[in-house]
C-alpha positions in Angstrom: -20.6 -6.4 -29.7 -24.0 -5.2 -29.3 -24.9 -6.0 -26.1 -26.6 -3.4 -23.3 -24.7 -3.1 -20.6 -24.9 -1.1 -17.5 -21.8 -0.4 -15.9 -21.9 0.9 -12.1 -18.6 2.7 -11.6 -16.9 4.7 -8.5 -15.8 7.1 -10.9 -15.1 8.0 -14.5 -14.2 11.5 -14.8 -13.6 13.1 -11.5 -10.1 13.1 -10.1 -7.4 11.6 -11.2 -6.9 7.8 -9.7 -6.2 4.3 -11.1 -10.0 3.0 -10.9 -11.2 5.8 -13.1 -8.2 5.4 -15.5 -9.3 1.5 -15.9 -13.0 2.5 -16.0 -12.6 4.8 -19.4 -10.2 2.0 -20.8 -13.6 -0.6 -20.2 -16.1 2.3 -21.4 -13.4 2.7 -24.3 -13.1 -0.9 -25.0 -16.8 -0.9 -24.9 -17.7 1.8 -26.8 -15.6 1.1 -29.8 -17.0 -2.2 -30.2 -20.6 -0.8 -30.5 -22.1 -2.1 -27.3 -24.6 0.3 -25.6 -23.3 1.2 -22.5 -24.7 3.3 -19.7 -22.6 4.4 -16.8 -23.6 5.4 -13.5 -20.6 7.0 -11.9 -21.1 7.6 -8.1 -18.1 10.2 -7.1 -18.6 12.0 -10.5 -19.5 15.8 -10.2 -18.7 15.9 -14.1 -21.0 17.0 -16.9 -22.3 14.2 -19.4 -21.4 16.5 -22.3 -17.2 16.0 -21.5 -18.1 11.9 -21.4 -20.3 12.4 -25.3 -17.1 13.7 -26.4 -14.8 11.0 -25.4 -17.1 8.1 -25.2 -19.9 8.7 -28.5 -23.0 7.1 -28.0 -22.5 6.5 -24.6 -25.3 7.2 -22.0 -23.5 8.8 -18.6 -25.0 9.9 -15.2 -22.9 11.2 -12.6 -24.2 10.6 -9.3 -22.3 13.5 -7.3 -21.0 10.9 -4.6 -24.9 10.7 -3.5 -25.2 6.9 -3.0 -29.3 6.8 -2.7 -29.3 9.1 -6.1 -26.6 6.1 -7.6 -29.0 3.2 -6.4 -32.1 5.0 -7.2 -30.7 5.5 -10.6 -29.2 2.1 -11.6 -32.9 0.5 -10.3 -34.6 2.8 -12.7 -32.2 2.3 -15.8 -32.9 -1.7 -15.1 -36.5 -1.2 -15.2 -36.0 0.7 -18.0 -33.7 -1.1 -20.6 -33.2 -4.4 -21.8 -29.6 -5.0 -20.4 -27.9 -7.9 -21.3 -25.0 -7.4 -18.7 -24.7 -6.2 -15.5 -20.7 -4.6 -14.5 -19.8 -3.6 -11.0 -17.2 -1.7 -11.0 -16.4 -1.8 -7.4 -16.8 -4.9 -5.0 -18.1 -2.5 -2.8 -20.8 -2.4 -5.3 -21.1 -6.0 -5.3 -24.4 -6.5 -3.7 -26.2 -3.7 -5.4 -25.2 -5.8 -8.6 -26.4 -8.9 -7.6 -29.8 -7.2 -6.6 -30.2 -5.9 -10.4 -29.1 -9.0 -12.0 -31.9 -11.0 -9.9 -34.6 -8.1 -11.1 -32.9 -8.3 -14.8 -32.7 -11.8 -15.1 -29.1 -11.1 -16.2 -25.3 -11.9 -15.2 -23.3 -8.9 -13.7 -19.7 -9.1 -13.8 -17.4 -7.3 -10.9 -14.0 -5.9 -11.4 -11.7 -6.1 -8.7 -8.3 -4.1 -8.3 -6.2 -4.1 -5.4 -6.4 -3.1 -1.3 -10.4 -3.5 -2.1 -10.4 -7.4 -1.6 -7.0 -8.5 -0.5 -8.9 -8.2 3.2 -12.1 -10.2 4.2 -15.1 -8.1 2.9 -18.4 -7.6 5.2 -20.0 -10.5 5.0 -23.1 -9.4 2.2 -20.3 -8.0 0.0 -18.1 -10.9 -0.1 -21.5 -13.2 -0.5 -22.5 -11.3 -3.4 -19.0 -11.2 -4.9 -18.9 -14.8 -5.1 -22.1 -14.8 -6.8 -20.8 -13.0 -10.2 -20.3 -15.0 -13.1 -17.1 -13.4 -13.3 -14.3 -11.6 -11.8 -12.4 -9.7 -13.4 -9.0 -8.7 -11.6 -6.6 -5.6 -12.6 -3.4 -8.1 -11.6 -2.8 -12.2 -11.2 -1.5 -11.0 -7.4 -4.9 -9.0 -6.0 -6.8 -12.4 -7.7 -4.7 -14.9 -5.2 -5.1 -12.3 -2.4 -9.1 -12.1 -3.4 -9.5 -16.0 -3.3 -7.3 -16.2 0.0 -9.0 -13.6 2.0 -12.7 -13.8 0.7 -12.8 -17.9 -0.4 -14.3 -16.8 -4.2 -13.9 -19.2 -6.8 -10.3 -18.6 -9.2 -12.6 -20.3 -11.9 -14.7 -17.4 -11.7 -11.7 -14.9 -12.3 -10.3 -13.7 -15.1 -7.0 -11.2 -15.7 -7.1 -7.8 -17.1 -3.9 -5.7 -16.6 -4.5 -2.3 -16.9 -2.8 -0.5 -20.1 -1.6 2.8 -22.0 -4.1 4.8 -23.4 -4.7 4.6 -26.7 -4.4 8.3 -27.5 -0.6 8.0 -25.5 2.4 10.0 -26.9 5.6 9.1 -25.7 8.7 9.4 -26.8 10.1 7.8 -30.1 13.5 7.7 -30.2 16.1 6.8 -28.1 16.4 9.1 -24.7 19.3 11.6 -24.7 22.1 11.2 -21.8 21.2 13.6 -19.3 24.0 14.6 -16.8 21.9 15.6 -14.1 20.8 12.6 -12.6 17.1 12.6 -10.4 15.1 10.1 -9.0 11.3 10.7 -10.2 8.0 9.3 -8.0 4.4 10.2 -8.8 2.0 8.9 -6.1 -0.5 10.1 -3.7 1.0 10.9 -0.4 -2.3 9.4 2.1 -2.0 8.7 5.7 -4.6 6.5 5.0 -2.1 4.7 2.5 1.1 4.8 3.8 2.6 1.8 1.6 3.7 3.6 -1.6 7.9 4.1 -0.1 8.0 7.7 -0.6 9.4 7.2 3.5 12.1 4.7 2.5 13.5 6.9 -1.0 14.0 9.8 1.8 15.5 7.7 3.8 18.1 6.3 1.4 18.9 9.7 0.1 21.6 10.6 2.3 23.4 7.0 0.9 22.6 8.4 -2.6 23.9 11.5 -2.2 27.2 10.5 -0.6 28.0 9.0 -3.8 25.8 11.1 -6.3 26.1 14.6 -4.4 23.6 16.3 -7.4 21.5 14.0 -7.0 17.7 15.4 -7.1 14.9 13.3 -5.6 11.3 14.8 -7.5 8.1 13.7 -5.6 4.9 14.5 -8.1 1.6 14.3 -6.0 -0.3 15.4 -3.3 -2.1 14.4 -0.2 -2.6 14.6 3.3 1.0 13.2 3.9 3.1 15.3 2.4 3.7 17.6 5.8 5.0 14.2 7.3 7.4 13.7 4.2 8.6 17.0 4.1 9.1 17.0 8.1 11.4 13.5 6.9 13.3 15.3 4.4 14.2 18.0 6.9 14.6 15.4 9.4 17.4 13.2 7.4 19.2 16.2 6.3 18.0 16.0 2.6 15.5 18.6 2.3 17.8 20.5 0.0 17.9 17.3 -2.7 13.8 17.0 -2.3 11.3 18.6 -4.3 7.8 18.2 -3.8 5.6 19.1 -6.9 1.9 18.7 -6.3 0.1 17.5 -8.4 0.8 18.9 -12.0 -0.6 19.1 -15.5 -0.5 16.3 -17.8 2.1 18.4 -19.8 4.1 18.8 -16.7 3.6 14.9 -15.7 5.5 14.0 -19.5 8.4 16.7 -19.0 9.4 14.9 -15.4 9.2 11.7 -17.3 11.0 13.4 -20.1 13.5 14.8 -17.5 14.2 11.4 -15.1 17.2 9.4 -14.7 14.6 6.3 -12.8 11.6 6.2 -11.7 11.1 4.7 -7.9 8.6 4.0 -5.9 9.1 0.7 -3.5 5.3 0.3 -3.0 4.0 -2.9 -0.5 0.2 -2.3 -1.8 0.1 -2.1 -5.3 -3.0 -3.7 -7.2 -1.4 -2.8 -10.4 0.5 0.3 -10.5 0.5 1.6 -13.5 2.4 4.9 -12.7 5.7 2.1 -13.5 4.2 1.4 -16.9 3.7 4.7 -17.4 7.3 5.7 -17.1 8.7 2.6 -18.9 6.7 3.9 -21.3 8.3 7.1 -21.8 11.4 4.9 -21.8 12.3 5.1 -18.2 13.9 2.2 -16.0 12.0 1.6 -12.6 12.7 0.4 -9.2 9.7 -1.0 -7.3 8.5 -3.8 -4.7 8.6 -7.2 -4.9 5.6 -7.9 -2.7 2.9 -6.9 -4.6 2.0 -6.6 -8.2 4.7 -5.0 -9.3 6.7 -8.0 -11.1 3.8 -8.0 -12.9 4.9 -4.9 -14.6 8.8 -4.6 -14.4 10.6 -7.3 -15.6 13.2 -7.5 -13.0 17.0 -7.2 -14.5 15.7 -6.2 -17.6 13.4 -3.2 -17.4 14.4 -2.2 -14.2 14.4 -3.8 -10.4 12.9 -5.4 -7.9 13.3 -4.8 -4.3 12.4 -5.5 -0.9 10.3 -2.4 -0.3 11.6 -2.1 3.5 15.1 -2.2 3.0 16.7 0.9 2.7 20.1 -0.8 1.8 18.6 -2.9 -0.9 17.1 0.8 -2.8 20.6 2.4 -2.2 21.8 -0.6 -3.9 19.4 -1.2 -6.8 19.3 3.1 -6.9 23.4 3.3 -7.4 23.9 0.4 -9.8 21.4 2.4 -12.1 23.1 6.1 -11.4 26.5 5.1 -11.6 26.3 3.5 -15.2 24.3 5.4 -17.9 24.7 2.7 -20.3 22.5 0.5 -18.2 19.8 2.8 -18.2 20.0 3.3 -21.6 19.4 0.0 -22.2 17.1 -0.6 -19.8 15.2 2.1 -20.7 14.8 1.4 -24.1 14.1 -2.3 -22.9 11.5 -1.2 -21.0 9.5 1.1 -24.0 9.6 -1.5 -25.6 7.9 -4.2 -22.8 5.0 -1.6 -22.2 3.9 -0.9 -25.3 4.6 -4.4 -26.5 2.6 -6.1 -23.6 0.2 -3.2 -22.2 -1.9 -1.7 -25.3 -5.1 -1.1 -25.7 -5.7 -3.4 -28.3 -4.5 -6.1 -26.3 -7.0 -4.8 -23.2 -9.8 -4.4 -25.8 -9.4 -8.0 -27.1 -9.4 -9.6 -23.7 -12.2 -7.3 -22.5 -14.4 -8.4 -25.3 -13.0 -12.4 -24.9 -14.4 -12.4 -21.2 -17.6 -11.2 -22.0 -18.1 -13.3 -24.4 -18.1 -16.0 -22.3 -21.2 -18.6 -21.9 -21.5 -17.8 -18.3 -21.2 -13.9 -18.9 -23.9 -14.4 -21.6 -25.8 -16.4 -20.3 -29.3 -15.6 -18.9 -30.4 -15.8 -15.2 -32.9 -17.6 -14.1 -35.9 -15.7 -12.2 
C-alpha cells in the first residue's frame, strides 16, 4: 500500500486508553504496509522521536490537546501533500474531516468505537459522519447502536475488532494451579463512567467470601472513583478482601494476570473491551456483561461467562461455579488463549485494515 494518508487521531502516545491502543494498531497496520502516513494527534504531549522509533517513516505531530494548533495543522498538511485518504479518528472529528476531503478532493474514512456514537451526535457531527465513505467500527454492537441513534448507513460500515499487539508475550504453557484464589479487574474507576461493575464485584464479595473466605478481589486502575469504591468496600464489610492497585507498570499489569484465578469486570458500556482479551490471552477465564460488546469477545460457556451486569446474584453465581472447580478454569483458560490469539491477531487486523481501504469507494476520488 502506498497510499498518503493523513490520519487525525485523539491520541497515540499519551496515556494509556483503548483509542490510542487501536490508533498505534492502524499506524502499525499502516506503516508496515509502506503507506505514508502522517498523524496529527490532538491530546499528545509526546515527542515525535518515541513515535520514529515505533512507527519508521512515519510523520507525527502532537498537538498538546490545543484544538486550533490540531486544525491549523491538519489544514496545512492538506495543502501541503498529495493525500490520497483522509482517517478521522474520532467522530468528534468528523466534520473537520469532511472539510479536508472537500479541499483534497479525497475520501476520509471515520473510526468509530463505543459511548462516542451509541447517542444522537450534535447535528454537524452526525451530518458529516454520514458523509464518510466508510465507517469503520471497533465492534458489530457500537455499529447497530451507531445506525440506531444517528440514522448512518450499515452499508457504509465496516468491522474492525480491536487485537493483541504484535510484539505480545504471554504465557506459553499451560497455567500452574494456584491455591490462592483472586478475582482480578483492570479498569478506570470515572464518575463520569460509572458502567464498568467495579460497584456490583464489591457488592457480591461478601456472597464470595462466605464460601471462598481467602478469597482476594484485586482492582488495577485509577480514577476519580476510586474514594467512592473504597468507601463501598468499607461499607459492605469487605475492605479487608479488596485491594486497590493504581495503575501499575506493564510488568506489574502481566504478573496480576500471571497471578489471577478470573478476571471480572460486568461492564454495561463496553465498545470493545479489550482488557477481556487481554486476560484470555494470558490464559485467563472472564466474567463480563451481556449487554454490550462483550460476547463479542468471550465466548460464553467456553472461555468464560456472560452475565447480567446488574445482578449481583447472577456474578456470585457465574464467580463460584469458576472458584469452586479448578479444572474448569483450567480448561477454560486454556480455551480461552487459544480464542484470542486464534481470532484477535494482528495479522488478522492488518489484513482487514488494508481490505477496507482498498475498497472502490475508499479509493475513489471526490469530486470538487
Amino acid at each position: 500500500m502506498s497510499r498518503s494518508c493523513l490520519y487525525l487521531a485523539p491520541s497515540l502516545l499519551g496515556p494509556p486508553g483503548g483509542i490510542a491502543r487501536y490508533g498505534r494498531m492502524v499506524c502499525r497496520g499502516l506503516c508496515q504496509a509502506g503507506a505514508g502516513l502522517r498523524v496529527l494527534a490532538l491530546a499528545d504531549t509526546a515527542a515525535g522521536s518515541a513515535a520514529a522509533s515505533l512507527f519508521p517513516g512515519m510523520a507525527y505531530q502532537p498537538c498538546r490537546g490545543s484544538r486550533p494548533e490540531f486544525g491549523g495543522r491538519a489544514l496545512l498538511s492538506t495543502a501541503q501533500q498529495r493525500l490520497a485518504l483522509i482517517l478521522v479518528g474520532h467522530a468528534n472529528f468528523a466534520p473537520l474531516g469532511w472539510l479536508l476531503s472537500r479541499l483534497a478532493g479525497v475520501p476520509f474514512v471515520t473510526f468509530i468505537y463505543g459511548i462516542d456514537v451509541w447517542e444522537p451526535l450534535p447535528p454537524a457531527r452526525r451530518w458529516a459522519l454520514g458523509r464518510s465513505a466508510q465507517i469503520i467500527s471497533i465492534s458489530r454492537f457500537t455499529a447497530r447502536q451507531a445506525v440506531q441513534a444517528n440514522g448512518i448507513s450499515m452499508a457504509k460500515v465496516r468491522i474492525l475488532h480491536n487485537c493483541l499487539d504484535p510484539g505480545f508475550e504471554g504465557p506459553t504453557s499451560p497455567r500452574r494451579a494456584n491455591s490462592a484464589l483472586s478475582l482480578l479487574t483492570v479498569a478506570r474507576m470515572s464518575l463520569a463512567e460509572q458502567y464498568k461493575g467495579h460497584d456490583y464485584v464489591i457488592r457480591a464479595m461478601p456472597a464470595l467470601l462466605a464460601r471462598f473466605p481467602h478469597l482476594v478481589y484485586h482492582i488495577v486502575g485509577d480514577g476519580d472513583g476510586r474514594p467512592a469504591l473504597e468507601a463501598l468496600a468499607a461499607q459492605v464489610g469487605v475492605a479487608h478482601a479488596v485491594r486497590f492497585h493504581g495503575s501499575v507498570s506493564e510488568e506489574a499489569l502481566r504478573r496480576h494476570y500471571a497471578e489471577a484465578s478470573l478476571f471480572i469486570m460486568p461492564s454495561r458500556g463496553e465498545g470493545f473491551g479489550f482488557v477481556f482479551l487481554e486476560a484470555m490471552a494470558h490464559g485467563v477465564p472472564a466474567i463480563g456483561g451481556n449487554v454490550d460488546a462483550t460476547p463479542e469477545v468471550i465466548a460464553d460457556g467456553e472461555t468464560g461467562y456472560l452475565v447480567d451486569p446488574t445482578s449481583v446474584e447472577a456474578i456470585v453465581a457465574a464467580t463460584s461455579r469458576l472458584l469452586a472447580h479448578e479444572e474448569l478454569r483450567q480448561r477454560m483458560g486454556q480455551a480461552a488463549m487459544r480464542h484470542a490469539r486464534q481470532n484477535f491477531s494482528f495479522l488478522q487486523f492488518q489484513q482487514r485494515l488494508l481490505t477496507y481501504l482498498s475498497e472502490p469507494q475508499a479509493t475513489r476520488p471526490l469530486k470538487v
